[in-house]
TORMI-899152 format. One record per residue (C-alpha): residue in three letters; x, y, z. Coordinates in steps of 0.2 Angstrom, whole numbers, padded with zeros to 4 digits, always signed. Each point is the difference from the previous one (the first is absolute). Layout:
% residues N
ALAXYZ;...
***
This chain:
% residues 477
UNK+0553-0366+0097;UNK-0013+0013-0001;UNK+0002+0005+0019;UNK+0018+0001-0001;UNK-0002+0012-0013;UNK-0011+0009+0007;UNK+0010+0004+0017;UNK+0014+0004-0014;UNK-0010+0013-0009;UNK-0004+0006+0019;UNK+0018+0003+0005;UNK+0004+0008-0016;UNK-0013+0012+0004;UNK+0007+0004+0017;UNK+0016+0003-0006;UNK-0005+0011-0014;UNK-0009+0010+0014;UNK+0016+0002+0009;UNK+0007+0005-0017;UNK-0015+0012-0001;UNK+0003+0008+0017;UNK+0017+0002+0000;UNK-0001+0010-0018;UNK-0015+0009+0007;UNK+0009+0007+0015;UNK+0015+0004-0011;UNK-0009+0010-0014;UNK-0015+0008+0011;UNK+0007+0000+0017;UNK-0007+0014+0008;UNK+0010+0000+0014;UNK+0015+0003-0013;UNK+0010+0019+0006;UNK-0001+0004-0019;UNK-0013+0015+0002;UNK-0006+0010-0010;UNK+0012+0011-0009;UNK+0011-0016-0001;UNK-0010-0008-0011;UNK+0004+0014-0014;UNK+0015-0003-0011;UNK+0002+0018-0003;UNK-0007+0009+0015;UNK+0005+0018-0003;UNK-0006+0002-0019;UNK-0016-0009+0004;UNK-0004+0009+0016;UNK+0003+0016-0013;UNK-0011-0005-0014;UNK-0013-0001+0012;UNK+0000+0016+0010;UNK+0004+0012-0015;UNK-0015-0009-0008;UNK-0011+0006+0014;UNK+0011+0016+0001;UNK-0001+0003-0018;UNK-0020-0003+0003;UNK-0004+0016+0009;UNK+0009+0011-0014;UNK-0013+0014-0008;UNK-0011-0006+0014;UNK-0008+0017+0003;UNK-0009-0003-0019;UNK-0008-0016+0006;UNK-0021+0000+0003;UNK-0006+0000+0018;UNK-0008-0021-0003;UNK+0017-0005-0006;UNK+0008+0004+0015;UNK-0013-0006+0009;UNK+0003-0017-0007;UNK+0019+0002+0001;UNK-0002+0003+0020;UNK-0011-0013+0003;UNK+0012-0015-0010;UNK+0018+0009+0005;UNK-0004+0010+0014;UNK+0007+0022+0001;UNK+0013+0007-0011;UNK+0009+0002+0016;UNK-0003-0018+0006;UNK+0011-0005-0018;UNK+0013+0012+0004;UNK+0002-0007+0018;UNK+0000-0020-0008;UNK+0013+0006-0009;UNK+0011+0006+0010;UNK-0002-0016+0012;UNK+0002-0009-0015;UNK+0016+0009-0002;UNK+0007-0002+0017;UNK-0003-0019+0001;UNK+0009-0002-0016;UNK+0014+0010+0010;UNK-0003-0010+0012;UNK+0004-0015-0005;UNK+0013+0005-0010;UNK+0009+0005+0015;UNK-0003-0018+0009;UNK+0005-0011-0017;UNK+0016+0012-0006;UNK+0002-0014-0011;UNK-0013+0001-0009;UNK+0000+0019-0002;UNK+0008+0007-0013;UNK+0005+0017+0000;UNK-0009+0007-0015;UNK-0017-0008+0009;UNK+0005+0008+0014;UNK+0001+0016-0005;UNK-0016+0000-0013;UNK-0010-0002+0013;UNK+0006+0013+0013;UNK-0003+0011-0018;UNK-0017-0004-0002;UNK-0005+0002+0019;UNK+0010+0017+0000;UNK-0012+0005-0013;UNK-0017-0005+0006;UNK+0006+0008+0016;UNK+0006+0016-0010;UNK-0020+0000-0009;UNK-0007+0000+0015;UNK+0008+0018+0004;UNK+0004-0004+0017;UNK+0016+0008+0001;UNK+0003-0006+0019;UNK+0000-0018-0005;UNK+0010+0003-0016;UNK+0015+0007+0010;UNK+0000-0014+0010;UNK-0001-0013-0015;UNK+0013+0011-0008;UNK+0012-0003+0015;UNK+0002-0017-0005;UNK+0008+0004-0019;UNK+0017+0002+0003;UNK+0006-0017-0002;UNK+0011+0002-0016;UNK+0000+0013-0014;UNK-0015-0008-0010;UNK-0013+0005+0015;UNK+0007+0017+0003;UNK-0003+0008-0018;UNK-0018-0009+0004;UNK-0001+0009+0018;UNK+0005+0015-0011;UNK-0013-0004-0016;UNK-0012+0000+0014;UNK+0003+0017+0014;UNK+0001+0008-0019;UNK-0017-0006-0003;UNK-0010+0001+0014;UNK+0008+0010+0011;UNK+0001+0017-0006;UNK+0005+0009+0016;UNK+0015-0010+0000;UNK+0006+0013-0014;UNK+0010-0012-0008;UNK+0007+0006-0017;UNK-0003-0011-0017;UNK+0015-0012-0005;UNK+0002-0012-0011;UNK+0003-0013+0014;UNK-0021+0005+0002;UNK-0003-0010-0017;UNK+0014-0014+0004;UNK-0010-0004+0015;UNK-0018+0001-0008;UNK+0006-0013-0014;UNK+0006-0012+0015;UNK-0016-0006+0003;UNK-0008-0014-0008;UNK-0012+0006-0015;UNK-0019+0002+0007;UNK-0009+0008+0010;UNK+0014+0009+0012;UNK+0011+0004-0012;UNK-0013+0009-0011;UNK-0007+0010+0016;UNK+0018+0007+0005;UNK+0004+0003-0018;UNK-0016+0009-0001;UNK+0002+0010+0016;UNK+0020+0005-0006;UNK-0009+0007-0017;UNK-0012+0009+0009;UNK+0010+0007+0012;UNK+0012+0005-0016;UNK-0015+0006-0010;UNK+0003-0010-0013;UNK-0019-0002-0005;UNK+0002-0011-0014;UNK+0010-0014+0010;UNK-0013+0002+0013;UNK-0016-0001-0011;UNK+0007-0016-0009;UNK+0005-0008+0016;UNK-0016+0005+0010;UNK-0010-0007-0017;UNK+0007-0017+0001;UNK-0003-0002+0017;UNK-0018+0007+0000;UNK-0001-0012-0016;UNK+0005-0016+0009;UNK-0010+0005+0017;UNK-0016+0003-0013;UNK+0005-0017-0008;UNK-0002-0008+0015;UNK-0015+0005+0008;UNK-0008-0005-0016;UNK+0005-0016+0002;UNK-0007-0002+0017;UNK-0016+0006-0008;UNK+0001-0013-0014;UNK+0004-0015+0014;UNK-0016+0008+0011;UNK-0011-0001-0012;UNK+0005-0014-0006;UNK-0001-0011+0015;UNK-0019+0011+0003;UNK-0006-0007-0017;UNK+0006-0017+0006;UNK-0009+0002+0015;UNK-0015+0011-0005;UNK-0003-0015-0013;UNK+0004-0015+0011;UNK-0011+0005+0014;UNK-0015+0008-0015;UNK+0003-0023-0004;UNK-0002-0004+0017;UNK-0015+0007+0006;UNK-0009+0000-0016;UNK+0002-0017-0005;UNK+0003-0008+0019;UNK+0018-0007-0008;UNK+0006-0009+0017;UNK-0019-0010-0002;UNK+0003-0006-0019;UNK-0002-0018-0001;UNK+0020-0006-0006;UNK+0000+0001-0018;UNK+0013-0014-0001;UNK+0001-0017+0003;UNK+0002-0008+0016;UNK+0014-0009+0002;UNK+0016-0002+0008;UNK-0010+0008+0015;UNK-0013-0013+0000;UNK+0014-0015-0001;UNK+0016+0008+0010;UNK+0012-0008+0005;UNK+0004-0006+0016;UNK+0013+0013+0012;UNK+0012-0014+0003;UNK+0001-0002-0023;UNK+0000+0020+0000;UNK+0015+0004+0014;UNK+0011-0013-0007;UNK-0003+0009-0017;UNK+0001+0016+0007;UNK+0015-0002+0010;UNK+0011-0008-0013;UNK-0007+0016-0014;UNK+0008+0010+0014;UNK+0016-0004+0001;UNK+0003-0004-0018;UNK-0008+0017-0004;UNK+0011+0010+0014;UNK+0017-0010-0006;UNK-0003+0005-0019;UNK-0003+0017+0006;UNK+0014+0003+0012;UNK+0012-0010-0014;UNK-0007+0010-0015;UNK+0006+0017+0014;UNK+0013-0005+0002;UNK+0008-0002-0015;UNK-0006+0017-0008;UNK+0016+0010-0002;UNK-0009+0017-0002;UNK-0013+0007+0014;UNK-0007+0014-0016;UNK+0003-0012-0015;UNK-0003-0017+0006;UNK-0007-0016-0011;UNK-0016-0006-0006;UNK+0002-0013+0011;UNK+0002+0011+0015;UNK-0014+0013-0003;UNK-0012-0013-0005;UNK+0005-0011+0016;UNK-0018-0003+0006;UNK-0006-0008-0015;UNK+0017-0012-0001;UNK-0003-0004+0020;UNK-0019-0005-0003;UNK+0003-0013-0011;UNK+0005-0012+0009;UNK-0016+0004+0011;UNK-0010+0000-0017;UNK+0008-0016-0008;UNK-0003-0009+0021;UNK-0019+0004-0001;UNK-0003-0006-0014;UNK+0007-0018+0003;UNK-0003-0002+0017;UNK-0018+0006+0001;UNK-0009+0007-0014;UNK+0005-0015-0013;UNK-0005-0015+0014;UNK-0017+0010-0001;UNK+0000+0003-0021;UNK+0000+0019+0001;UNK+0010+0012-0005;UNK+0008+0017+0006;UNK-0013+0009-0010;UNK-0015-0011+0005;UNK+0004+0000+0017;UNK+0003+0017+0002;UNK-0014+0006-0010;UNK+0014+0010-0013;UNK-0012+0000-0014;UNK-0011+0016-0005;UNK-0011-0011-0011;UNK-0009-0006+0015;UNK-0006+0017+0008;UNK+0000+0011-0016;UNK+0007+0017-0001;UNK-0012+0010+0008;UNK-0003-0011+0016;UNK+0020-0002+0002;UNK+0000+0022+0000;UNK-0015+0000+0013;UNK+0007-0010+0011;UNK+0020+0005-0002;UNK-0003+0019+0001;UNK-0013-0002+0015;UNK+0014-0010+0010;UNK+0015+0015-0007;UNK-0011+0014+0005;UNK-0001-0010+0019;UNK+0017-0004-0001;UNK+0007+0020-0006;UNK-0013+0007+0013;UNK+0006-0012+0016;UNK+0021+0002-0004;UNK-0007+0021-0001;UNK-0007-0001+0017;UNK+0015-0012+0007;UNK+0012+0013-0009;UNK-0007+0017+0006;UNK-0004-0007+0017;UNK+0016-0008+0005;UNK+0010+0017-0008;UNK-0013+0010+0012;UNK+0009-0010+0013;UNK+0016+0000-0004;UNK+0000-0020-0005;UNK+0004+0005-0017;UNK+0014-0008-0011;UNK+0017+0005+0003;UNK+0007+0010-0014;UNK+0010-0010-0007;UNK-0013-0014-0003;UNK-0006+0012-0013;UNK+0012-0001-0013;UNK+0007-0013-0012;UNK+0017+0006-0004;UNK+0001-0015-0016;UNK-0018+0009-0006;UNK+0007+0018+0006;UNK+0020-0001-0005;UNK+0000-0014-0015;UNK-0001+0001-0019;UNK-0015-0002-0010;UNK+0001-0017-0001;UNK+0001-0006+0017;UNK-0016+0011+0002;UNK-0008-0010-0013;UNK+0005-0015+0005;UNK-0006+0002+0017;UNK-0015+0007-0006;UNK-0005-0017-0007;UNK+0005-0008+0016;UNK-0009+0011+0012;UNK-0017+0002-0010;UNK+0000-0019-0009;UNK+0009-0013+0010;UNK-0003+0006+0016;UNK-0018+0000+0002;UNK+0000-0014-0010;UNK+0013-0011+0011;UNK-0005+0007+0017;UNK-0019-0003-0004;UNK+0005-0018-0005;UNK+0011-0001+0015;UNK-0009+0008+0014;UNK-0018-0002-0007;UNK+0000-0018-0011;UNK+0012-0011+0011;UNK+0001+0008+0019;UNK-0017+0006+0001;UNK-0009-0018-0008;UNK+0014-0009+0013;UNK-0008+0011+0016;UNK-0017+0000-0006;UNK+0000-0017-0002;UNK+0006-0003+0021;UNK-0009+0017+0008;UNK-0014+0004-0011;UNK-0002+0014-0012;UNK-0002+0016+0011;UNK+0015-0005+0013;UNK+0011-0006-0016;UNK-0005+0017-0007;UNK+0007+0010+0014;UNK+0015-0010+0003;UNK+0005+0001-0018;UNK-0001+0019+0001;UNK+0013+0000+0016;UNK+0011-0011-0010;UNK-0002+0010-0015;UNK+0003+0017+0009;UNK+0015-0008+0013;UNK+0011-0005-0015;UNK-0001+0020-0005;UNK+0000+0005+0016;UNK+0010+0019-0002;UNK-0012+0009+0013;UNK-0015+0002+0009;UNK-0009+0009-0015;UNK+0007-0013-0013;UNK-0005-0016+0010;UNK-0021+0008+0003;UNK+0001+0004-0017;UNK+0008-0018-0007;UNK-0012-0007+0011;UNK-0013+0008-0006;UNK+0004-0004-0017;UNK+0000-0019+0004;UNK-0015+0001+0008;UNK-0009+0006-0015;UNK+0009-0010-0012;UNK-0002-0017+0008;UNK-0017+0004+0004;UNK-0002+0002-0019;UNK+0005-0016-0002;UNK-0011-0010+0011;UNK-0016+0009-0005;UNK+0003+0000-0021;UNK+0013-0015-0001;UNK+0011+0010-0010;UNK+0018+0007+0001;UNK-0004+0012-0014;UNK-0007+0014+0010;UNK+0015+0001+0011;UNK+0011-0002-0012;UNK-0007+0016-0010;UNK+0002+0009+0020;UNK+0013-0005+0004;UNK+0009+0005-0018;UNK-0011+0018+0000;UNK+0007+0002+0017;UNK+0018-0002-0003;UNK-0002+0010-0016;UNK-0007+0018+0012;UNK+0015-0004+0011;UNK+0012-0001-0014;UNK-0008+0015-0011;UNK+0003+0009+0015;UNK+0016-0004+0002;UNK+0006+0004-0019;UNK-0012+0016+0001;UNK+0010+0009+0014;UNK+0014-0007+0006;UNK+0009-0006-0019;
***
């Protein structure tokens, strides 16, 4: 009996690996011909958030010290470089307008060839900005634009003041370009009050955020300045464990941890795509939607604890060391910040090496458009999910239950690696996002064989996810 049950429990897991493959290739297939732009819901408003946030950057530049902009060029590149991003920015949102008419609606279609005119128009190239003003004459909307425009910046054009001039300048979507053309029309008019408040509240919002790249620099510096001061004074990575040994010590075996893991899979992946599914609004969906990756790990969480932690008398917080009593507070913050700072200054040196050669991120994996475009609450919501149950679940997940299966079949530096290629292939975007994931897992499952703790990549993992979201609210919300 006990042998017929066994081959039963085996075939089960086959088919849930079939299961498992089938959703795998349906929600991460690579090969899908999604790309990029077509995974935003909104692809012209988010591709102009961005740009006028880098525009809007360079405003009252000329008052910013020599070191600043030393340390702008080396994390963005040239003001010139921006300007020429955004414009390709530009034209493949065009771009793809014009090969998904469906999905292009006009008002999208003609804020962007609004915004490109302008950053062309700043760049005083009065060649290229004839031939980009060539293409507005398509209805009545782009041609007090064109007009707005030739009044603006093209002075030899002698083109006499109408009030078509301010129809057209009020056309464009509030930001960035519409505050430059208005601010050109004023100056050209001499009206100096309208053109000192204009020019202010840009200067204000470019001096806003280049003090916010200051804050996250120094920021992550202290981060790393302190982690690195941890590491090499108190030789962190030689630290006997300061918790117990456990689950480590007595794993169990792969054939116990695949089932397990396999079966976690596909209950999670269903209760994500169902909770997805029916959420009936993209800006305002329900608790059950945002908080979707703590509602798909338990099953996961409920499956390890009765199928391998019980038979063994431990529990989640045992076997995974999630206690602080053990350690103590100051040996947990020597040994987490020493692993941050290695993790910050590795994704740094992945990041700026890959953007040196052109294996950056595509654009339009830099913005969230629920975090960018929603209401408050979704941001708080997802806050809680990003920085809370997402360390906490994936470090379980990845860490606790694939990691201990591999380790337990290949050994600990082998499962290390290929739990980090795992890890990074399941948010494979790019070439820069997959070294740095990987990275990431490295570090983090490493921390876990060598202090039998998920705590330290918990804390990570969250302090990570937290930058990348502050970064996100800071410039782009």
């Amino acid at each position: 009996m006990t042998s017929i049950k066994r081959k039963l429990h085996r075939l089960l897991t086959y088919i849930y690996s079939v299961v498992l493959l089938i959703l795998v290739w349906y929600l991460f297939n690579p090969f899908a011909s999604v790309g990029d732009l077509g995974s935003l819901r909104y692809i012209g408003p988010s591709a102009g958030r961005l740009m006028e946030t880098h525009m809007e950057f360079y405003a009252g530049y000329d008052n910013t010290g020599i070191l600043e902009r030393k340390l702008h060029n080396f994390l963005f590149g040239s003001q010139q470089s921006v300007v020429t991003q955004a414009i390709h920015v530009y034209d493949e949102v065009l771009k793809y307008y014009d090969q998904h008419p469906d999905s292009a609606p006009e008002w999208g279609i003609l804020n962007t060839k609004s915004r490109r005119l302008i950053v062309i128009a700043e760049k005083r190239d009065h060649k290229q900005l004839r031939e980009a003003l060539k293409t507005f004459d398509n209805n009545p909307e782009e041609e007090v634009i064109a007009e707005a425009v030739r009044y603006a910046y093209l002075p030899q054009d002698n083109i006499e003041f109408s009030p078509e001039i301010f129809t057209g300048a009020s056309l464009l979507p509030v930001g960035w370009a519409s505050d430059q053309l208005r601010l050109r029309i004023a100056m050209k008019l001499g009206d100096n009050r309208l053109a000192s408040f204009l020019r202010d509240r840009i200067e204000t919002r470019g001096a806003q955020l280049r003090l916010h790249v200051l804050q996250l620099a120094l920021t992550v510096s202290i981060l790393i300045g302190v982690g690195l001061f941890f590491l090499v004074r108190y030789r962190t990575l030689f630290l006997p464990s300061p918790w117990e040994r456990s689950i480590l010590n007595q794993p169990w075996s792969a054939v116990e941890g695949f089932a397990v893991t396999v079966r976690a899979a596909v209950y999670g992946l269903l209760i994500f795509v169902g909770l997805h599914l029916i959420s009936t609004q993209f800006f305002r969906p329900s608790i059950f939607t945002m908080w979707s990756t703590l509602f798909a790990s338990l099953p996961m969480l409920l499956l390890i604890h009765i199928h391998l932690l019980k038979p063994r008398g431990l529990t989640l917080a045992k076997a995974f060391g999630l206690s602080l009593w053990q350690p103590g507070l100051r040996q947990f913050f020597l040994i987490t910040l020493a692993l941050l700072a290695m993790d910050m200054l590795g994704q740094m040196l992945i990041g700026w090496g890959t953007w040196k050669l052109g294996l950056g991120d595509h654009w339009a994996a830099g913005i969230q458009e629920k975090l960018v475009f929603g209401p408050q609450a979704t941001v708080i919501w997802s806050t809680i999910n990003i920085v809370l149950w997402t360390p906490i679940m994936e470090e379980i997940g990845f860490r606790g239950l694939v990691y201990t299966t591999l380790r337990s079949r290949l050994g600990p530096t082998l499962a290390i690696v290929v739990s980090a290629t795992l890890f990074s292939a399941l948010h494979l975007k790019s070439v820069a996002g997959f070294l740095s994931i990987f990275w990431s897992g490295l570090l983090l499952a490493y921390a876990y064989e060598r202090y039998h703790s998920l705590l330290p990549g918990i804390v990570m993992h969250s302090v990570g996810n937290l930058l990348y979201l502050g970064t996100i609210l800071l410039f782009y919300r």
